[in-house]
C-alpha positions in Angstrom: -154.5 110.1 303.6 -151.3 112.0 302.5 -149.9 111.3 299.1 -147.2 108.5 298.7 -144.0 109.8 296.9 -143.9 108.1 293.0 -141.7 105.2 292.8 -139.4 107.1 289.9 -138.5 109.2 292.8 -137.2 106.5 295.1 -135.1 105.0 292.5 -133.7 108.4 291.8 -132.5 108.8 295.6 -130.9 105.2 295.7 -129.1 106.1 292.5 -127.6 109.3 294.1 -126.3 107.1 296.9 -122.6 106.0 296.3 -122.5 102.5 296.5 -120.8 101.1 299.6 -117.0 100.1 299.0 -116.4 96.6 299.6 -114.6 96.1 302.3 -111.1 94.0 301.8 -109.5 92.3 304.4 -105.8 94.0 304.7 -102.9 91.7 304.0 -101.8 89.7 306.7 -97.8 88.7 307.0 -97.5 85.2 306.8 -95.1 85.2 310.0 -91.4 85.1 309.5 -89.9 81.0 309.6 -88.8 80.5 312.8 -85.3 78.8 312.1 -84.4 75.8 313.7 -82.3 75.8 316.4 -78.8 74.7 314.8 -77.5 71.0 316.3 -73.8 71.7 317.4 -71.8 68.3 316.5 -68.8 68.5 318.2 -66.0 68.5 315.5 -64.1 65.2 314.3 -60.1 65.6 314.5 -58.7 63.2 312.4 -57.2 60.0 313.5 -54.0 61.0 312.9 -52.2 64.4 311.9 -49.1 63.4 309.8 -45.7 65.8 309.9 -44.9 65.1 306.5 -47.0 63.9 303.5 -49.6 61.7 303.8 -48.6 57.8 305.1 -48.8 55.3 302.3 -52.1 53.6 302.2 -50.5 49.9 301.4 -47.1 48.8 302.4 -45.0 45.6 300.9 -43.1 44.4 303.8 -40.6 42.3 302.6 -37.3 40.5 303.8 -34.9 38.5 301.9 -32.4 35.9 302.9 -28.7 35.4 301.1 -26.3 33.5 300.4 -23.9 36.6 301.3 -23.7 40.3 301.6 -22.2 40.9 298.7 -24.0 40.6 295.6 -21.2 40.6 293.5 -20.6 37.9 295.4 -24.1 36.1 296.3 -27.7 36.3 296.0 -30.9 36.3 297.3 -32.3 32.6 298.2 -35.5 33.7 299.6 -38.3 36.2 299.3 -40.6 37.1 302.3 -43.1 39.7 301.2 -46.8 40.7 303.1 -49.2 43.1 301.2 -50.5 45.3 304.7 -53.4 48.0 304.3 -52.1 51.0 306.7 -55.6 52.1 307.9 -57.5 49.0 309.0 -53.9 47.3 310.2 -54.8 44.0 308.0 -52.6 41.8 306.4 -54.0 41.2 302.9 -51.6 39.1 301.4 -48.2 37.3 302.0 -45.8 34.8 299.6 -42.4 33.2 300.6 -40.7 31.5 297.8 -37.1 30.0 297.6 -34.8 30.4 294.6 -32.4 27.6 293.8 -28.8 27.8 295.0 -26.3 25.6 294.3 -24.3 26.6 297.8 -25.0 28.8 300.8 -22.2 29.7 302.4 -24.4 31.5 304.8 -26.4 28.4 305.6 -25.2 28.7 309.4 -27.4 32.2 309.5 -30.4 31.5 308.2 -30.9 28.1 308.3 -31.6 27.3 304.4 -29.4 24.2 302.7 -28.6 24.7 299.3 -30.0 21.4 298.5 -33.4 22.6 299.9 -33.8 24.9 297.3 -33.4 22.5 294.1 -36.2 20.9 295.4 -39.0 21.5 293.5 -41.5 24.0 294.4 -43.1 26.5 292.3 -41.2 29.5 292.7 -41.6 31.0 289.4 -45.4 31.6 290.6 -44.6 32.8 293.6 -42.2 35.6 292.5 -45.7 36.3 290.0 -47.4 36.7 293.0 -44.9 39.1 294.9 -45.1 41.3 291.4 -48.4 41.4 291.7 -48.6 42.6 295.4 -45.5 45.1 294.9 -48.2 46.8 291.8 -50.6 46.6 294.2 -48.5 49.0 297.0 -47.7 52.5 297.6 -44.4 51.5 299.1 -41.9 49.1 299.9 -41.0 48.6 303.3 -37.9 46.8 304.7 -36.0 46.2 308.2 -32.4 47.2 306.8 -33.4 48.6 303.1 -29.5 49.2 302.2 -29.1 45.8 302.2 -32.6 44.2 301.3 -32.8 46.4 298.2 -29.9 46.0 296.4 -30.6 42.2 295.6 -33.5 43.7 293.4 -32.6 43.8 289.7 -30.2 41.1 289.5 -31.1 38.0 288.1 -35.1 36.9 287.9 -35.9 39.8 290.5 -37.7 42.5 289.2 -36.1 46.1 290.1 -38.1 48.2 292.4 -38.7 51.9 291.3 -41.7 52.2 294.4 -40.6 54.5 297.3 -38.5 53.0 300.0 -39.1 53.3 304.0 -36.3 51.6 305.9 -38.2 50.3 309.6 -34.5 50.3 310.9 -33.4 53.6 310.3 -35.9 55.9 308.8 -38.5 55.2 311.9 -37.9 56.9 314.9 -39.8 54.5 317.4 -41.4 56.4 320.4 -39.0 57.1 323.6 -41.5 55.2 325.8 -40.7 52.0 323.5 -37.0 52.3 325.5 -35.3 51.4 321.7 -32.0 51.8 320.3 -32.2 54.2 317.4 -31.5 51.5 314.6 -32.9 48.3 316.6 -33.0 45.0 315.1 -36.1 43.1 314.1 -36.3 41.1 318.0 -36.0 44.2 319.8 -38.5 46.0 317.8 -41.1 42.9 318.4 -40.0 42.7 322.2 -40.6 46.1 322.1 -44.4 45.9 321.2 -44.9 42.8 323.1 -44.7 39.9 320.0 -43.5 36.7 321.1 -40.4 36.0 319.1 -40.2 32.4 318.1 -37.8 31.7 315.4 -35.4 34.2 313.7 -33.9 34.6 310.2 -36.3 33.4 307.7 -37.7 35.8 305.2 -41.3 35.5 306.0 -41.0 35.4 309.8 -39.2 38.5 310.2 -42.0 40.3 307.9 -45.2 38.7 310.1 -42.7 40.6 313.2 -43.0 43.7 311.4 -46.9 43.4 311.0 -47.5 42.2 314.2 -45.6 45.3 315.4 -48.0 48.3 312.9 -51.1 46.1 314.5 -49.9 47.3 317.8 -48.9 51.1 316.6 -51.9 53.7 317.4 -49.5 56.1 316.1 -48.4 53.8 313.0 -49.6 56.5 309.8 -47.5 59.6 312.0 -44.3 57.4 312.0 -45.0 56.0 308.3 -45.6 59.8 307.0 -42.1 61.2 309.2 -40.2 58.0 307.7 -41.0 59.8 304.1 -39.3 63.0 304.4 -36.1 63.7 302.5 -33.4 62.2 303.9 -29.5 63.2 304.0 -26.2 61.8 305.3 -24.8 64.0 308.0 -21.3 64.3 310.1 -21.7 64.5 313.5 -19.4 67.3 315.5 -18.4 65.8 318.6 -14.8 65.3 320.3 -13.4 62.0 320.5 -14.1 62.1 324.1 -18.0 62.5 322.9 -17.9 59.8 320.5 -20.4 57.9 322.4 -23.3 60.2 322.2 -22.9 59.9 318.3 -23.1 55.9 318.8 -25.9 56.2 321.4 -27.6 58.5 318.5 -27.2 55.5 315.8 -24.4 57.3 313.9 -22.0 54.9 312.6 -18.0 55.2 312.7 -16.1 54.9 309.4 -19.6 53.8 307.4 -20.4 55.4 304.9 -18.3 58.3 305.6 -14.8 57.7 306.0 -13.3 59.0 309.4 -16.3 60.1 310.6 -19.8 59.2 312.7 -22.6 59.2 310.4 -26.1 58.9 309.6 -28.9 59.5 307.4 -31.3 62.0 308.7 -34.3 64.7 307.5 -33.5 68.1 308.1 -36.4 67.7 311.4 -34.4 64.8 313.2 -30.7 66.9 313.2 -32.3 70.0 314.5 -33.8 67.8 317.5 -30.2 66.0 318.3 -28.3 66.8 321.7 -25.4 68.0 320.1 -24.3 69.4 316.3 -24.3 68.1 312.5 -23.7 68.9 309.6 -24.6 67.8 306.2 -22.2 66.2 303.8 -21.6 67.0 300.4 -22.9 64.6 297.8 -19.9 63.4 296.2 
């Protein structure tokens, strides 16, 4: 039976064998975020892309009735006056209120007896209530503003320092409405299709008006145009030619002596038929 090899010399061989390395699992990428695919929305114009500064958010449409057309010589006997928010075409307030006369001698316009307004009623609130609504807008709007503002100031009505738009003259209603370029309160309703049932009373005329902007898609373009700067030009025609300046709204003699006239942004007279040009401020 041979000999076994000693046990010390087994133990010396397995320590003269390096021990095995452990293995380690390389790395693996964590794969690269797949992004998500990106949802296209098709882009949102806005409702409306104004020429000129941004449209007032709430008008004051107001009208008054007088005893006259001079102040100097009359005054205001009625206040019509609607608070309208621009974007969502609502009517958010209105007042009428009469202020006592003691004679009308324009009675056979609009309707109002001097008697009628001694009768009590509680104007005094009501003209609170139209100060209220007039803080509460970003402009004043009115169907013939050289004559509706001027009665503001004089006597218990409070001046108006608020931005002006005149729906007469300083809107230029679209072509397709077939208008005359300063119409009148009726043909502006006709116009848009609002039944016209009674005429000449401060209030009426202003639920016109916002039964009109209800109608206007268009309503924040022609509000923002109204805004821009405004001067008093000459128009250059012949005398033969006169009637293209009338067709145009231009007036005769008014307020330019001797000449057609109107009051126009620096946009409108470069888009008239035929030539302008400015007058000097006196």
């Amino acid at each position: 039976m041979g000999e076994q090899p000693d046990l010390w010399q087994q133990n010396d061989l397995l320590g003269l064998m390096a021990p095995a390395a452990p293995v380690v699992a390389a790395p693996v990428a964590a794969p690269a975020p797949v992004a998500a695919p990106k949802l296209e929305l098709p882009a949102l114009a806005p409702r409306h892309q104004s020429p000129a500064k941004a449209a007032p958010e709430v008008l004051l449409i107001i009208d008054t009735e007088t005893t006259g057309l001079d102040p100097s010589h009359g005054q205001c006997i009625e206040v019509g006056a609607v608070l309208f928010h621009v974007a969502s075409r609502a009517l958010l307030a209105q007042v009428s209120f009469l202020l006592p006369a003691l004679r009308n001698p324009a009675q056979h316009v609009n309707g109002i007896a001097a008697e009628v307004t001694q009768l009590p009623q509680p104007w005094q609130a009501g003209l609170s209530c139209f100060e209220a609504m007039l803080h509460q807008a970003d402009a004043v709007l009115a169907h013939n503003v050289a004559f509706d503002r001027q009665w503001f100031g004089i006597g218990p009505l409070p001046a108006i320092e608020k931005p002006w738009i005149c729906s007469m003259a300083d809107i230029q209603w679209p072509a397709e409405r077939h208008l005359r370029p300063t119409p009148s309160v009726r043909d502006l309703a006709l116009a848009y299709g609002v039944p016209v049932w009674a005429a000449h009373r401060a209030l009426t005329d202003c639920i016109y008006l916002v039964q009109v902007f209800e109608r206007c898609v268009d309503l924040e373009d022609l509000l923002a145009a109204a805004q821009e700067p405004r001067q008093l030009f000459r128009a250059k025609l012949s005398y033969a030619e006169r009637h293209r300046a009338k067709e145009a709204g231009f007036r005769w003699n008014d307020p330019v002596v001797g000449a057609w006239s109107r009051r126009l942004s620096d946009r409108e007279a470069l888009a008239l038929p035929f030539p302008v040009q400015p007058v000097e401020a006196a």
